[in-house]
C-alpha positions, 0 to 999 in steps of 0.5 A, spaced: 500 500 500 501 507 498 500 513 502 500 519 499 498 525 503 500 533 502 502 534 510 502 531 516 496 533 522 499 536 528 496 537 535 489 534 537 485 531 531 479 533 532 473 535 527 475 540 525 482 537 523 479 531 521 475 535 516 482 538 513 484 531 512 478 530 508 479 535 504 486 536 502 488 528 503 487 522 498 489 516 501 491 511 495 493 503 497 493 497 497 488 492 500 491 488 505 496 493 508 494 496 515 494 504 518 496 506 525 497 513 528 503 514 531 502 518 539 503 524 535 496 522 530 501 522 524 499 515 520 503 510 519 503 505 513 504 497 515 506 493 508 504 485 509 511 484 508 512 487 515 507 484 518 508 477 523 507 471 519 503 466 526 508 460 526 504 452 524 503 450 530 501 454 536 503 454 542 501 456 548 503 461 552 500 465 558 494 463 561 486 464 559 483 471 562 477 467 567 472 471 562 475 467 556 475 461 559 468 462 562 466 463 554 468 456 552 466 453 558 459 455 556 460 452 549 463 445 551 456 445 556 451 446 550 455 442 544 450 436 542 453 434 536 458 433 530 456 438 524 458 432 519 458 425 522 465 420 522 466 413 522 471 410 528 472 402 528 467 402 523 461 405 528 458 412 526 460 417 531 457 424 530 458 426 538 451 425 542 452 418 545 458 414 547 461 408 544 465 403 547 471 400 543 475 394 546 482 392 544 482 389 537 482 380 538 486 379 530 487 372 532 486 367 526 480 362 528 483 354 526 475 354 523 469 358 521 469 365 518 467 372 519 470 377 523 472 379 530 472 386 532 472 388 525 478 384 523 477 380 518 478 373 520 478 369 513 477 362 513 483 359 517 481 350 518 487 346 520 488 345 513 491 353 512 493 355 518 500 354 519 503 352 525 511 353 526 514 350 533 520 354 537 527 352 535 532 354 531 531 351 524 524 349 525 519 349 519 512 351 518 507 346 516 500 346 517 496 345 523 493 338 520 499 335 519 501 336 525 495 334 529 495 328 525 501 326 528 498 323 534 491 319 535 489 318 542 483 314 545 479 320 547 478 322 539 473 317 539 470 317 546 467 321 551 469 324 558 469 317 561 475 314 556 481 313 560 478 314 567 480 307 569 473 304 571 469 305 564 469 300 559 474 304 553 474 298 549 470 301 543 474 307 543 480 304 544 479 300 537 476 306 534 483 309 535 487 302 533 483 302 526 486 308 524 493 303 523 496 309 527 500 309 534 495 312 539 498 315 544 496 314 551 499 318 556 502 315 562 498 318 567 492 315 565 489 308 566 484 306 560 479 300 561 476 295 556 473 289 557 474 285 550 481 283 545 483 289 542 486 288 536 492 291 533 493 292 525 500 293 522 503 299 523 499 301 529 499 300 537 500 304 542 504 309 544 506 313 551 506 307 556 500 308 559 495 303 564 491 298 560 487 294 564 483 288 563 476 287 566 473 281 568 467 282 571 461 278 567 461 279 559 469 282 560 475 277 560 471 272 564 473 265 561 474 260 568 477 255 562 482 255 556 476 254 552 475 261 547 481 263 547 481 268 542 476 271 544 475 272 552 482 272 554 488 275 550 488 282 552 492 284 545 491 281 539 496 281 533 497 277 528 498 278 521 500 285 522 507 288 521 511 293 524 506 294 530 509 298 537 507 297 544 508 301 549 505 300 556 502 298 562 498 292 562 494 289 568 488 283 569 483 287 574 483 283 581 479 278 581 477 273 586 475 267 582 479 263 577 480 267 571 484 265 565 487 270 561 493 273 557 497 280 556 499 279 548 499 274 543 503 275 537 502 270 530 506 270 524 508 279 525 515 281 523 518 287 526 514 287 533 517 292 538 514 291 545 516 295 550 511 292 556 510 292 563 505 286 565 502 285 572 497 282 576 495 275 572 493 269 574 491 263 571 495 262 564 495 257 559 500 260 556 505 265 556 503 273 559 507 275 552 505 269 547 509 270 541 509 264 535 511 264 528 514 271 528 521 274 526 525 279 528 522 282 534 524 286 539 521 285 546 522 289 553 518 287 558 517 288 566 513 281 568 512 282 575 507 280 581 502 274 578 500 269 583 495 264 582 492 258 588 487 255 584 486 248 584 480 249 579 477 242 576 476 246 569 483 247 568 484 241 564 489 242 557 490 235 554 485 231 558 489 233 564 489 238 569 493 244 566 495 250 568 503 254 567 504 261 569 510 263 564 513 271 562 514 270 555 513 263 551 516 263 544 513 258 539 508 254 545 502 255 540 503 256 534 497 253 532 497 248 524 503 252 521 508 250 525 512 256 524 519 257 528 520 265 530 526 266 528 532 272 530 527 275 537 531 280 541 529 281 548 530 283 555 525 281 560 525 281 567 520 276 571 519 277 579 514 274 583 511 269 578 508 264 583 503 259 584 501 257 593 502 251 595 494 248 592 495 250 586 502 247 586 500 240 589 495 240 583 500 242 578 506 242 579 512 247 579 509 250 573 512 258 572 517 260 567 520 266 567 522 264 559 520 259 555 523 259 548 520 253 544 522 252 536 525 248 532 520 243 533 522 236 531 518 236 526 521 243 523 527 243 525 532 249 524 535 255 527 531 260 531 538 264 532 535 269 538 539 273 542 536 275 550 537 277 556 534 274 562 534 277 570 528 272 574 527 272 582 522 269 585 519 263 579 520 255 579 524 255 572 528 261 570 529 259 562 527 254 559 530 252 552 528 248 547 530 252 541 536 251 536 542 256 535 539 261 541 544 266 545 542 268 552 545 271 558 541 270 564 541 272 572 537 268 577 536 269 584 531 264 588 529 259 583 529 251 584 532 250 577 536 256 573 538 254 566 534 248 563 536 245 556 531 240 554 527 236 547 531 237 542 535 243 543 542 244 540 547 249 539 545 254 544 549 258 549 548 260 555 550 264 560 549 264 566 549 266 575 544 263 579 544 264 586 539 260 591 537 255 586 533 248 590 533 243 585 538 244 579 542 249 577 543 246 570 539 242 567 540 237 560 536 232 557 534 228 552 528 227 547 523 223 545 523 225 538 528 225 533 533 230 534 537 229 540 539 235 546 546 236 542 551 241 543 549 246 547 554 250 551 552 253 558 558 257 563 555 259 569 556 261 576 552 256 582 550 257 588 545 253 592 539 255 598 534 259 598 526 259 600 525 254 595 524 247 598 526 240 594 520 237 594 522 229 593 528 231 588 535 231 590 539 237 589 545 238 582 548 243 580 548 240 575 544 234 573 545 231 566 539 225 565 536 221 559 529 218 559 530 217 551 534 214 546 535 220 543 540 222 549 544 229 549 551 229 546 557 234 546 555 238 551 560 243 554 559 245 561 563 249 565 562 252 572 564 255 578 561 255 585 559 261 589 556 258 595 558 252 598 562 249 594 559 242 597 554 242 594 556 243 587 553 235 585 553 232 579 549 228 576 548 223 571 542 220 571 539 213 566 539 213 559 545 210 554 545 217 549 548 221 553 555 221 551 561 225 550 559 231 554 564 235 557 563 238 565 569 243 567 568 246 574 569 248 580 568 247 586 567 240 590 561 235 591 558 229 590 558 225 582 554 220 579 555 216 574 549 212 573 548 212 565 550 206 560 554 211 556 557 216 562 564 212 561 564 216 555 563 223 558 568 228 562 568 230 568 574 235 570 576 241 575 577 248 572 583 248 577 585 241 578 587 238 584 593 239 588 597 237 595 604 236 597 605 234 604 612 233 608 614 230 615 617 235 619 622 231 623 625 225 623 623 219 625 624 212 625 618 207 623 616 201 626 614 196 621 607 196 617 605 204 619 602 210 615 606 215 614 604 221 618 605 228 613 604 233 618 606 240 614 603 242 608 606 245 603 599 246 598 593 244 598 588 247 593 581 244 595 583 242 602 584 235 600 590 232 605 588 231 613 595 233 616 593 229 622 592 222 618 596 224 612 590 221 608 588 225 602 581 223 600 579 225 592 573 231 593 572 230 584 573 224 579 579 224 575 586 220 573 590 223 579 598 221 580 601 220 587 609 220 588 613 218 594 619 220 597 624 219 603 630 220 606 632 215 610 639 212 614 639 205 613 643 200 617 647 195 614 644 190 611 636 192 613 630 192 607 626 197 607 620 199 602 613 203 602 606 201 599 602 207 595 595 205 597 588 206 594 583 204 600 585 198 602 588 196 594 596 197 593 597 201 587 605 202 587 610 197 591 617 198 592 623 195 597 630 196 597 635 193 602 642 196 604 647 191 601 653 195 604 656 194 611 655 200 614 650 205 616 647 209 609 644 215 608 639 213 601 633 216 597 627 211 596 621 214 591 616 211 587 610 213 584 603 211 580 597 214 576 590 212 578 583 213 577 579 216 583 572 217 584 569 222 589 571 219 596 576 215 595 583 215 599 590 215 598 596 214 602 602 211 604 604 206 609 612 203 610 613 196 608 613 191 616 620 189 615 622 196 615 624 197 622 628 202 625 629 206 618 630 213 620 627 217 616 629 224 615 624 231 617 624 237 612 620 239 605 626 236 601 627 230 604 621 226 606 614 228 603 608 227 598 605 229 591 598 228 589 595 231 584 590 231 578 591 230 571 
């Protein structure tokens, strides 16, 4: 703006000065520009230029007079509405009500679609939405391909599955035929009252409680009648590739219920890895497997006992009943298939029968019992096993052929039992507190002799056991056949009281060329047609060595007393008799020697004795005319059976000989070849 003007106003401006201005003033400009008077009421022009220009964002300086704030106070009071309504979160909002807006949920739903608090959920079903697991390198795939991995009996059921009191039988086969492992956790108990049965590939996973029910209608059967059906609690057969992972149990019962944990036929590549408890009458084996090849089995078989004496336990037509852990090939029905290459590690405890049950049966419980090979279907059945039994009759019973085992038995009446045909089977062994045999071998009435088998095994007698009419061997090689057993090798070693470490063999002409080494003393029988054949030796062959300590001079027909021992390895030679008394069976040599001063002209001699039979005879006489210093020796080999003797007497011409004292002058040997 311009001013243009012809002078400037001085003093009070008033209407008479103002009309002056009029008259002789022009004002020209420019809108926008602003006019001020000075104090002395000339006027000043203000360019925009020299106006402040506000800056972008006010600030606040100061504070609002009252009345000002009494204004807008009077606005916010009667403002009703927004002028032009807007949208938050999708709801209209013009200002005459409240809303409420909640924090936004956008997680994604596994199924369904819609939206949730305006977020749209899509359509999110197991099948598209991703699941990715913490952890370096994991990788994303579908929520389905991971719920799939797992099947479990509550799938299929309702609150009641795997409540331990509720019949699960229906959910629980439900589950198994999807051919998946189902999971059952191990703080669960899962009841059912009828077989399951296990397709190939399924099983059971997670080591959870299944327990069998016998109440009416369940696992019932008082008879070895319906087999199948009413009392094997999982049934596989034809099925490969199966895993189970569990805890089986029979529910109590007081009455006689006949019923079995697992039954496996003609299945390949079997895992089981199993605790089985509380069964009492069994047919068979509380882990049956026939027919199958290249299983796996670890099993704990623990606290089953039965004192029934139940007239309809009849097998054969006569009372039967046996409580076993594992039985392989007992029932392998028509097909007469062998197992072949089991692996297994089964631990047995308390498998028992009272005494009622056992006067009516028999000592009928096996740890293990390892058939095959049958006669007819002769062949290597090759399994490998561990074996630990406490508290059972038998602890392995073997009938199978190629077989390796390592076992461990405490309180059993018969450790290892080698029997009906098997050969070329290893087995070794630690029994401790064994009642009837530590080891047992014998023949068979079929065609095919018990033939090289090789047993080492550490024995010791005792335990709670008693006998029963039986006499007790720690190692009993007997024969009631033709068949007979030949070209086994024994070899043990004592761990108790080695007098108790019989042998025994026992009637029968076909056991021949079996070979016991051991260790240890006892009684030996050699009562078989063949027995000469067989070999019976220690594994530390006797020994002693005896001399008399100071001279002495003989009177005539008189034992020699060796009184100090230099040797005595199994505690053969009595120093106050000088009687040695064989405690094994075996070829032995006896080797005498003196140091005597002789008179001139005297005879001397000595007889080696067996009992009251001379072996070795020898006499001298000092044909010089003075008193001589000579040596007198012999010796003798001789067969001995346990409890025979042998001993040295002077010859009764040999009167007043003196025979010298000291370890080198006059002693004996005897020892075992």
């Amino acid at each position: 703006m311009s001013i243009t003007h012809t002078k400037v106003l001085t003093g009070k401006a008033d209407k008479a000065s103002r009309s002056e201005w009029d008259a002789n003033h022009k004002i020209t400009g420019t809108l926008g520009s602003i006019l001020t008077f000075g104090p002395n009421g000339s006027l000043t022009e203000l360019l925009p230029a020299d106006l402040v220009t506000p800056p972008a964002t006010p600030t606040s300086a100061g504070t609002i007079s009252a009345a000002s704030q009494a204004k807008l106070d009077a606005i916010d009071g009667t403002a009703t509405k927004l002028a032009s309504p807007k949208n938050i979160n999708g709801v209209p909002f013009d200002g005459s009500a409240n809303i409420t807006i909640n924090a936004v949920d956008a997680t994604a739903r596994a199924t369904g679609t819609g939206s949730a608090n305006g977020v749209n959920t899509g359509d999110q079903t197991a099948t598209t939405l991703n699941y990715t697991p913490a952890g370096t390198g994991a990788v994303t795939r579908t929520s389905k391909a991971k719920l799939d991995q797992v099947i479990s009996p509550e799938d299929f059921g309702n609150s009641t599955v795997g409540d331990g009191v509720s019949d699960n039988t229906v959910a629980l086969q439900a589950a198994l035929n999807t051919g998946k492992q189902v999971y059952l956790p191990k703080e669960k108990t899962y009841a059912f009252g009828t077989r399951l049965t296990i397709p190939t590939g399924g099983g059971f996973i997670g080591g959870g409680k299944l327990l069998m029910l016998t109440g009416a209608g369940k696992f019932d059967s008082a008879n070895y009648a319906d087999v199948k059906d009413r009392k094997i609690g999982l049934w596989i057969e034809n099925a490969n590739d199966v895993v189970v992972q569990a805890h089986i149990a029979l529910q109590p019962f007081t009455g006689t219920r006949t019923a079995n944990a697992i039954y496996v036929f003609n299945s390949d590549n079997v895992d089981l890895d199993v605790e089985i408890s509380n069964f009492k009458e069994s047919e068979y084996g509380l882990i049956e497997w026939n027919g199958s090849d290249d299983g796996y089995i670890n099993a704990y078989i623990h606290d089953s006992y039965t004192d029934t004496v139940d007239t309809a336990l009849v097998r054969n037509a006569s009372p039967s009943m046996q409580l076993t852990g594992l039985s392989v090939d007992n029932n392998r029905g028509a097909s007469n298939l062998n197992s072949r290459r089991l692996q297994f590690d089964v631990r047995v405890k308390n498998i028992v029968m009272g005494p009622n049950a056992r006067t009516r049966f028999g000592r009928q419980t096996d740890a293990v019992n390892l058939q095959g090979a049958s006669p007819a279907n002769p062949g290597s059945t090759g399994h490998q096993g561990r074996v630990a039994a406490f508290n059972v009759d038998e602890a392995i019973d073997i009938f199978c052929d190629g077989c390796t085992i390592d076992m461990t038995a405490q309180n059993v009446m018969t450790g290892v039992k080698i029997i009906h045909g098997a050969t070329r089977n290893i087995v070794r062994a630690t029994v401790d507190n064994y009642a009837l045999f530590g080891i047992f071998i014998g023949g068979s009435g079929g065609v095919q002799g018990t033939n090289e088998n090789r047993v080492y095994a550490a024995l010791s007698r005792g335990g709670q056991f008693e006998p029963d009419a039986f006499a007790t061997y720690g190692i009993r090689i007997d024969d009631a056949s033709t068949q007979g057993g030949h070209r086994n090798y024994i070899e043990m070693s004592s761990q108790g009281n080695t007098t108790d470490l019989n042998v025994h063999f026992a009637i029968g002409a076909g056991m021949t060329e079996n070979t016991i080494v051991y260790e240890g003393v006892g009684s030996f029988e050699n009562g078989a047609p063949g027995a000469a054949s067989n070999i019976i030796r220690r594994q530390r062959p006797g020994i002693a060595r005896a001399f008399v300590s100071a001279n002495f001079t003989v009177a005539g027909d008189t034992s020699v007393i060796f009184n100090t021992e230099d040797i005595d390895l199994h505690g053969e030679f009595n120093t106050t008799t000088g009687v040695y008394t064989a405690k094994s069976p075996g070829v032995y040599e006896i080797k005498y020697k003196a140091a005597l001063s002789v008179g001139a002209g005297i005879g001397f001699g000595s007889y080696l004795r067996k009992g009251g039979a001379i072996i070795s005879r020898k006499s001298e006489v000092n044909s010089s005319g003075s008193v001589q210093t000579m040596g007198h020796e012999h010796s003798a080999i001789v067969r001995l059976v346990a409890g025979d003797t042998l001993f040295v007497r002077t010859d009764g011409g040999a009167t007043g000989v003196l025979h010298f004292g000291g370890t080198e002058n006059t002693f004996v040997e005897i020892r075992e070849v």
